[in-house]
C-alpha positions, 0 to 999 in steps of 0.5 A: 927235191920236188919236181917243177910243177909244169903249167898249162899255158893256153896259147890260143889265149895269149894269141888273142890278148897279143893281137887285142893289145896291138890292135889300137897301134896297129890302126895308128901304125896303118895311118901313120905308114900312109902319107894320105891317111895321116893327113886325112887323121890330122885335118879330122880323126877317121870318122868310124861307122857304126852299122847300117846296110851302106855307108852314106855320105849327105852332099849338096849338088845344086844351089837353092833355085828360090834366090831373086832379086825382087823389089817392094811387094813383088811375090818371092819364089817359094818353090820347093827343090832339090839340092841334096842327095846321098852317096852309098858306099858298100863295106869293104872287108878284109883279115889276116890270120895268125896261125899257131900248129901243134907242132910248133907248139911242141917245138917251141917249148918254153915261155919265152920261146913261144912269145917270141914266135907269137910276137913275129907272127903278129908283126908279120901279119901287122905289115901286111895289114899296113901294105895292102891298106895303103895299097887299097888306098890308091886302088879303084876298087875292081881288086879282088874280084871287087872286094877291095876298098874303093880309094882314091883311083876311084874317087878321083879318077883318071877317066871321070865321065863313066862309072858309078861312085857312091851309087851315083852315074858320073856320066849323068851328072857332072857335078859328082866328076872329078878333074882329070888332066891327061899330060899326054893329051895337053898342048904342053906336054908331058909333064917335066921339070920346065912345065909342072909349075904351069901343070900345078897352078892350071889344076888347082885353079880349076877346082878352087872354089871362093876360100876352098881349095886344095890342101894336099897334092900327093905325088909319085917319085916322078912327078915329085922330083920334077917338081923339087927340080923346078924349085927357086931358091928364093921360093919357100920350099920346106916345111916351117913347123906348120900344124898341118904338115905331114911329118914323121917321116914323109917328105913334104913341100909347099906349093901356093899356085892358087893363092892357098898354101898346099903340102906336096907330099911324096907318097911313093918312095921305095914300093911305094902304092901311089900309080907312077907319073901321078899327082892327086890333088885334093880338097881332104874337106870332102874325102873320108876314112870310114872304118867300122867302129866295131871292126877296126883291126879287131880280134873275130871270133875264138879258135878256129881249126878243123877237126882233122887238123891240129893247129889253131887260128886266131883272125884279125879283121877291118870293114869300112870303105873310103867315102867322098861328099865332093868330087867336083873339086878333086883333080889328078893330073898324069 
């Protein structure tokens, strides 16, 4: 009898196809294991970027100064001005390799022996993607060394009279801070389950504006159970089947304080990113998920290895940043 013909199965190859077929899911998978990414997918799918050197966002800071009243053949004010700007956000990049040693090449002899190993690396790597995004989201951009995305800790932050965001000076332009109440420093206390109703309708009171206002607070697993504990049971509490509620799997409730139905979401849970005994309450109107359109989990490059050593390296990499084109009407509330 003849013996088997032996096929030369290239690996590095069905490396690269594994993590290409995955890469659309894995992108889905990133929103859908984030609370916040989800509803910002949900209100309007990621708004991918192109190219260019920053990413902008075009805001309005000022109303048009021509208004008046006037009466018969008065002369009308037709003076030129400001009232938009632009924010820049710098790309943010990161990656995650899959690495594959001869040895284990060697090892792990047989087809399927091989996919199994492959598939494990690619779900391994495919976690840690989802992890550190969701972290990043929350994160104030410094992690790093500054390389990390500038998310909501840095778009809504905790200490919005200083720094710069988008390019823009907080401290000399009020227009571009967002709302921060510090529990701590408020005659009513440390926020608890007697107060946080009060805590909720004061904060998004003070960043509606006309029919806008907040669509989403975001809790930790603090303030999130003082505000469960505060429910009545006449007050509507779950969800009805709303095509904005969050769903698969993250809690959520309502909240109508300022004459606007908002989804209060647990995004905290078991390791949960969100800081402890933090709320972030947002108009998702104005906040962006901007990936590169070119990079959004995408296989970079062929085989990567060094002459001296015998494995190959297949990378897998995002670009893009968080953007905003209003802070004046985000709050957090600590």
């Amino acid at each position: 009898m003849a013996s088997p013909q032996v096929v030369s199965v290239d690996w590095g190859d069905v490396v690269t196809t594994t993590l290409e077929n995955r890469s659309k899911s894995l992108a889905d998978n990133v929103k859908n294991n984030n609370a916040l990414l989800m509803y910002l997918d949900r209100k309007g799918p990621s708004r991918p970027v192109s190219g260019g050197r920053e990413i902008y966002e075009e805001l309005a800071y000022a109303e048009n100064q021509s208004f008046m009243w006037y009466s018969g053949t008065e002369l009308l004010n037709i003076a030129l001005n400001d009232t938009m700007t632009a924010a820049r956000f710098g790309w943010k990049q990161c990656s995650v390799a899959v690495v594959l040693s001869g040895l284990e090449d060697i090892m792990n002899s047989g087809e399927d022996a091989m996919m199994d190993l492959i598939d494990r690396r690619v779900e391994i790597a495919e976690k840690t993607f989802e992890n550190r995004m969701s972290a990043g989201i929350y994160s104030d951009g410094t992690g790093y060394g500054g390389k990390q995305i500038g998310g909501i800790g840095l778009l809504v932050s905790k200490a919005p009279t200083s720094g710069l965001v988008g390019g823009i000076d907080r401290g000399a332009n009020s227009w571009w801070r967002n709302l921060a109440v510090n529990s701590s420093l408020d005659t009513r206390g440390a926020v608890s389950s007697a107060n946080i109703q009060s805590y909720f309708t004061t904060t998004t009171i003070n960043v509606k504006r006309d029919g806008e206002g907040v669509d989403i607070i975001v809790a930790d697993n603090n303030l999130y159970t003082y505000y469960v504990q505060s429910l009545q049971a006449i007050q509507r509490i779950d969800s009805d089947g709303d095509s904005d509620d969050v769903g698969a799997g993250f809690t959520s409730l309502a909240f109508y304080g300022a004459g606007k139905k908002a989804r209060v979401i647990l995004d905290g849970g078991k390791n949960g990113q969100i800081p402890s005994n933090t709320a972030y309450f947002l108009n998702t109107e104005y906040l962006f998920y901007r990936p590169s359109s070119r990079r959004n989990f995408k296989v970079i490059g062929g085989d990567r290895s060094n002459i001296n050593q015998d494995a190959i390296v297949r990378l897998m990499a995002w670009a893009g940043n968080m953007t905003a084109s209003n802070l004046f009407m985000q709050a957090v509330l600590f």
